[in-house]
C-alpha positions in Angstrom: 11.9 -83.5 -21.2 12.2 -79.7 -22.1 16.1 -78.8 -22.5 15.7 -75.3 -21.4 13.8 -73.1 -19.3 14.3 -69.3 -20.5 12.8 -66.6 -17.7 11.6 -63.8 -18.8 10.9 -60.9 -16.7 8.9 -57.6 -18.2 7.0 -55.2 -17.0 5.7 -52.3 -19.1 7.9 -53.8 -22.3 5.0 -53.8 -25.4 7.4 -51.5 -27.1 10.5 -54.2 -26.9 9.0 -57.6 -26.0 7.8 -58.7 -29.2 11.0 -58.7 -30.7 12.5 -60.6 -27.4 10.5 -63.3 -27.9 10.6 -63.8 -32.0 14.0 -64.2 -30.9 13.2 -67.4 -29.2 10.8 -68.5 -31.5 13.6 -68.5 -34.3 16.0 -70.8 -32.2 17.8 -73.7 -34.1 17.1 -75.6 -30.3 13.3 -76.2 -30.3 13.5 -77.7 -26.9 12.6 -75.0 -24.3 9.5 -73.2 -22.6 9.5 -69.3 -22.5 8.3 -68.3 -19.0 7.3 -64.7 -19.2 6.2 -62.8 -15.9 4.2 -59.9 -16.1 5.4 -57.5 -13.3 2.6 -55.5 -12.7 2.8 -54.3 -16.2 0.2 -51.2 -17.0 0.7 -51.3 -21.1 0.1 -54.2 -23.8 2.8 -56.6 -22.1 0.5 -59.0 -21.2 -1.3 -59.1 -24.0 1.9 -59.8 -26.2 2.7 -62.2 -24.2 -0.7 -64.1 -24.4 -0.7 -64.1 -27.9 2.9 -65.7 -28.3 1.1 -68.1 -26.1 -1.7 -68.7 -27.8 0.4 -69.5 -30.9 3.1 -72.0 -29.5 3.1 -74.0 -26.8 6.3 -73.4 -25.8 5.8 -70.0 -24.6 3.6 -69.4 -20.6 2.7 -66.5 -19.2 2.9 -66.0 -15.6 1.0 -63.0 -13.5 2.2 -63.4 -10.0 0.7 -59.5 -9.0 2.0 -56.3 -8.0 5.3 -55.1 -9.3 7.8 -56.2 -6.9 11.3 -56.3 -9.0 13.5 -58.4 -11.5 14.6 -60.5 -9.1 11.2 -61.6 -7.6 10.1 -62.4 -11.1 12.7 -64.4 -12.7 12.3 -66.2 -9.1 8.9 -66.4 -9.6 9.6 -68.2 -13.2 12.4 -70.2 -11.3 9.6 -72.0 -9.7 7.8 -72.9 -12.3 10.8 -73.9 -14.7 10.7 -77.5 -15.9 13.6 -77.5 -18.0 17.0 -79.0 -17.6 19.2 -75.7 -17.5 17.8 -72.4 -16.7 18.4 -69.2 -18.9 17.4 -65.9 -18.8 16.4 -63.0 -21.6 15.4 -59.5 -20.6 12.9 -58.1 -22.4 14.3 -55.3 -24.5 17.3 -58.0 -25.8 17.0 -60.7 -27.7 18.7 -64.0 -28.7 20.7 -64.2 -31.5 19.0 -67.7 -33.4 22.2 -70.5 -32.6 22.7 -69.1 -29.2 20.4 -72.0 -27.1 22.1 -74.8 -29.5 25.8 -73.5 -29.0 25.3 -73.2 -25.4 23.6 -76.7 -24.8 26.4 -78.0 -26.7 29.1 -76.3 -25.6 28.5 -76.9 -21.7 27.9 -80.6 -22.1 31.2 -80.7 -24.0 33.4 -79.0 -21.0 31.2 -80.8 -18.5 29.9 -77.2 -17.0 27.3 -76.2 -14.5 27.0 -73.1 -16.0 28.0 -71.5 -18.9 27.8 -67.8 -20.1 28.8 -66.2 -23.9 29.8 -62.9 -24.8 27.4 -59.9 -25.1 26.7 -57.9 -28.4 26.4 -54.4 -27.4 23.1 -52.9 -29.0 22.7 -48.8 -29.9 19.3 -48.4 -28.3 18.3 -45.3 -30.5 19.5 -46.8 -34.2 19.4 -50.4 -33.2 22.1 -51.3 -34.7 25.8 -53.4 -32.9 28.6 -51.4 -32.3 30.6 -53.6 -29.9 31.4 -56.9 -28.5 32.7 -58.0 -25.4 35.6 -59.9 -25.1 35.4 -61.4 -21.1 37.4 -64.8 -21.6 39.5 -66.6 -24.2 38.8 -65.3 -27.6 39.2 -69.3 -29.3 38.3 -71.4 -26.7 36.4 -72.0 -23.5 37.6 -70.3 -20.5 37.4 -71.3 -16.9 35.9 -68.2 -14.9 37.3 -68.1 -11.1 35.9 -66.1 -8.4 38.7 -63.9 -8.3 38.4 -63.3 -12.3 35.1 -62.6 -11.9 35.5 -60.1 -9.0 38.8 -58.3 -11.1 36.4 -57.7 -13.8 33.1 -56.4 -12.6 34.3 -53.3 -11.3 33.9 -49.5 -12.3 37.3 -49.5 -14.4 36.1 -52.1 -17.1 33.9 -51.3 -19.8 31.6 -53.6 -20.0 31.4 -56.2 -16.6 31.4 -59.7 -16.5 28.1 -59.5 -14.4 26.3 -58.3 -17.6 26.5 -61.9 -19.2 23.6 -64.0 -19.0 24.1 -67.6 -17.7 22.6 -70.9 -18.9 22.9 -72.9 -15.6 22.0 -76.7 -14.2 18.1 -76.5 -12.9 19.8 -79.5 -10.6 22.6 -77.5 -9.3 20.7 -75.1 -8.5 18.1 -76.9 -7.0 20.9 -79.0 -5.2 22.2 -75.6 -3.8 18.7 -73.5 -3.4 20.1 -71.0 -5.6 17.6 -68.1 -6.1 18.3 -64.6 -7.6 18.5 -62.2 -4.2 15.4 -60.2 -4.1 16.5 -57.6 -1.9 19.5 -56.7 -4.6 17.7 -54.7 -8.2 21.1 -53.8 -8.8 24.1 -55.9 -9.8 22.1 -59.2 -9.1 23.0 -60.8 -12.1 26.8 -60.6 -10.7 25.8 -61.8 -7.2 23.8 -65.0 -9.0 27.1 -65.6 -11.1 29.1 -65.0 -7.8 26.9 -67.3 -6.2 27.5 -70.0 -8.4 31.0 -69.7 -8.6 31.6 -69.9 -4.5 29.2 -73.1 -4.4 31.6 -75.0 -6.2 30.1 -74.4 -9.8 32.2 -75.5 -12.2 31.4 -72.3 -14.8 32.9 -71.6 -18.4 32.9 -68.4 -20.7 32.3 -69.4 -24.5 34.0 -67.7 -27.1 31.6 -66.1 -29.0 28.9 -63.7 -28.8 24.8 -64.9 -29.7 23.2 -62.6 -26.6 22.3 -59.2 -27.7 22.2 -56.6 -25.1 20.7 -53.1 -25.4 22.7 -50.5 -23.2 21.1 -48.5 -21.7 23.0 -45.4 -23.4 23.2 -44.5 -26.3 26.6 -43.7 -28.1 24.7 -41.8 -31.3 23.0 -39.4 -28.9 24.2 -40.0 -25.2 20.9 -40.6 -23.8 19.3 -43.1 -21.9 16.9 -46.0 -23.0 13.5 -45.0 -22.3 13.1 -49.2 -21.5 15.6 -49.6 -19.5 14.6 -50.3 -15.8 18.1 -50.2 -14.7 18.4 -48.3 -11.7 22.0 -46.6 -10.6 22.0 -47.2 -7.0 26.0 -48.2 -6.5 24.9 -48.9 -2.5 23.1 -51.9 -3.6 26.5 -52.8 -5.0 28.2 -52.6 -2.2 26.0 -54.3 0.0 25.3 -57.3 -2.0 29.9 -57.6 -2.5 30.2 -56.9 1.4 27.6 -60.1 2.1 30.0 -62.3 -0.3 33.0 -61.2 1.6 31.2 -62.2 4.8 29.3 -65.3 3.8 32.1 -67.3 2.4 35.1 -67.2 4.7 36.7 -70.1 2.6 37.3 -67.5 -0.1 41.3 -68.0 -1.1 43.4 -65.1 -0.4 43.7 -64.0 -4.3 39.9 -63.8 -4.4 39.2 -61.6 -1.3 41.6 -59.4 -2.5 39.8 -59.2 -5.5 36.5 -58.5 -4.3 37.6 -55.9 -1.8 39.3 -54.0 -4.4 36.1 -54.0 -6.2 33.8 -52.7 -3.1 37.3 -50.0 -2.6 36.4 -48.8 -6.2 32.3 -48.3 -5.8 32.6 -47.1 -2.7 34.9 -44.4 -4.4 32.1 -44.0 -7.2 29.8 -43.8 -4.7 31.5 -40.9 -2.8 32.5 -39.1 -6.2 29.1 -39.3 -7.3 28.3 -37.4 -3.6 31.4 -34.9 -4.0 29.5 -33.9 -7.5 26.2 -33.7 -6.2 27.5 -31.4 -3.5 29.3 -29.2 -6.1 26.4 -28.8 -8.6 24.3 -28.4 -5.8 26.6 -25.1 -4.9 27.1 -26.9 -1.3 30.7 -25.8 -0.8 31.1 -26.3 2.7 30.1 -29.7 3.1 32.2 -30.7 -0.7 35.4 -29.3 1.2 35.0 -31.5 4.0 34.4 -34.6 2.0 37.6 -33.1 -0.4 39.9 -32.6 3.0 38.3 -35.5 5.1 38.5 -38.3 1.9 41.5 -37.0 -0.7 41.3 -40.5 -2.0 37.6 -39.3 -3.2 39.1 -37.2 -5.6 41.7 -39.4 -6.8 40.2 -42.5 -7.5 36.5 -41.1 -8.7 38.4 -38.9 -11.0 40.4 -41.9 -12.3 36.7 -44.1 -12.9 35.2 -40.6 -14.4 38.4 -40.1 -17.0 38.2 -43.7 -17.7 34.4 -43.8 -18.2 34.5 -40.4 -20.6 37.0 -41.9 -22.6 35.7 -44.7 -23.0 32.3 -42.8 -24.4 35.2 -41.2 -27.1 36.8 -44.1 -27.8 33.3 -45.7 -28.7 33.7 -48.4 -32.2 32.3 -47.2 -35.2 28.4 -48.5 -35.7 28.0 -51.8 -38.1 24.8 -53.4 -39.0 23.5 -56.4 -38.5 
């Protein structure tokens, strides 16, 4: 029986993959099967991937067609997964070599459906770690909540609990027909998390960080990773929180406060953002309205944009690995 199932979606990642998967095949747990899906890449992806194939067993590389989205391919390697607990890897991070063995042990010790561990924060340009995130108990295992996880996956936190990458039950989410959303390439990893949580999953942070995650922007230069498929539609955000709020109506009264604090803030980003656009654009007419109309615009996306460039100056000092 294969222990884990890691999904693996790419498209157009030659430049970042390889390294992805020698992460996996240096893992102290042997027990797993790679599923990779090609998502209508146009570069060597696939033929990365066919080679790690090729060469062990443990690694599969699925071409479903067309390029339809993160979520439709780690779906699509859903599917096929064998393994007792479900993980995920994007392609331009990697695994840090203990991370499958602490996990594995670590949930079966709390009794957990799911489990998730901290995040090292990669410098995309010098590839070197300058952070680590601290979402839960710094010595032990921590309980996540629904309303912990709503408090801290909004614009005012640095880095947001939704980043973290689960390992997770196959059976509970089988039991459930838990699926990433496919309509959501924004923020889906929080609604799968957020999913979880509100069907009764019993879901732990770990106290320690093995899953290495390149952001998107650098601190070194300030620019963007030219393999990042991130996209910054805040909308998608919004619609995917709203659905929560309307699909669970057992939610306790702590945690709906909670998550409509969190659609109150992006939908403040999201009309900053606009009140910007309008400004650069040298639309002054319609950016008065929106200043006289929505005051609160200006309070609260000034707060998120002081908060955000201060954080960029506050940045810890690069470390090697």
């Amino acid at each position: 029986m294969i222990k884990v199932s890691i999904l693996i979606p790419v498209f157009n990642g030659a430049a970042t993959l390889e390294r992805a998967l020698d992460s996996l095949s240096t893992q102290t747990e042997p027990s797993f099967e790679a599923l990779i899906v090609d998502d209508g890449s146009t570069d060597e992806t696939a033929q990365i991937a066919r080679t790690f194939a090729q060469e062990d067993p443990r690694f599969r590389l699925l071409t479903p067609g067309g390029n339809h989205g993160v979520s439709f391919a780690r779906n699509a390697a859903l599917a096929a997964a064998q393994g007792q607990w479900i993980a995920t890897l994007d392609a331009d991070d990697w695994y840090e070599p203990e991370r499958l063995a602490l996990m594995l042990a670590a949930a079966e010790k709390v009794g957990a459906d799911a489990v998730i561990d901290n995040l090292k924060i990669c410098d995309h340009t010098t590839g070197l770690i300058f952070e680590e995130t601290c979402f839960g108990n710094a010595k032990r295992p921590e309980r996540l909540t629904p309303q912990a996880l709503f408090a801290h996956d909004t614009p005012l936190v640095r880095y947001a609990v939704g980043y973290a990458r689960p390992l997770v039950k196959a059976s509970f989410l089988k039991e459930h027909a838990l699926c990433y959303d496919e309509r959501f390439h924004l923020g889906e990893d929080f609604l799968f998390l957020a999913e979880i949580l509100l069907r009764g999953g019993v879901l732990f942070i770990l106290p320690f960080a093995a899953y290495v995650h390149v952001h998107r922007l650098s601190p070194s230069t300030g620019r963007i990773s030219p393999f990042s498929r991130s996209i910054d539609d805040h909308e998608q955000i919004i619609r995917s929180g709203s659905m929560l709020a309307a699909r669970y109506n057992e939610l306790t009264f702590v945690a709906r406060l909670a998550l409509h604090w969190r659609l109150f803030l992006f939908h403040q980003l999201v009309q900053a953002r606009r009140l910007k656009a309008l400004i650069q654009a040298r639309q002054g007419r319609k950016a008065l309205v929106l200043f006289i109309t929505r005051p609160d615009v200006t309070l609260f996306g000034g707060l998120i944009g002081a908060l955000r460039w201060l954080r960029q100056k506050t940045q810890p000092s690069i470390k090697a690995r």
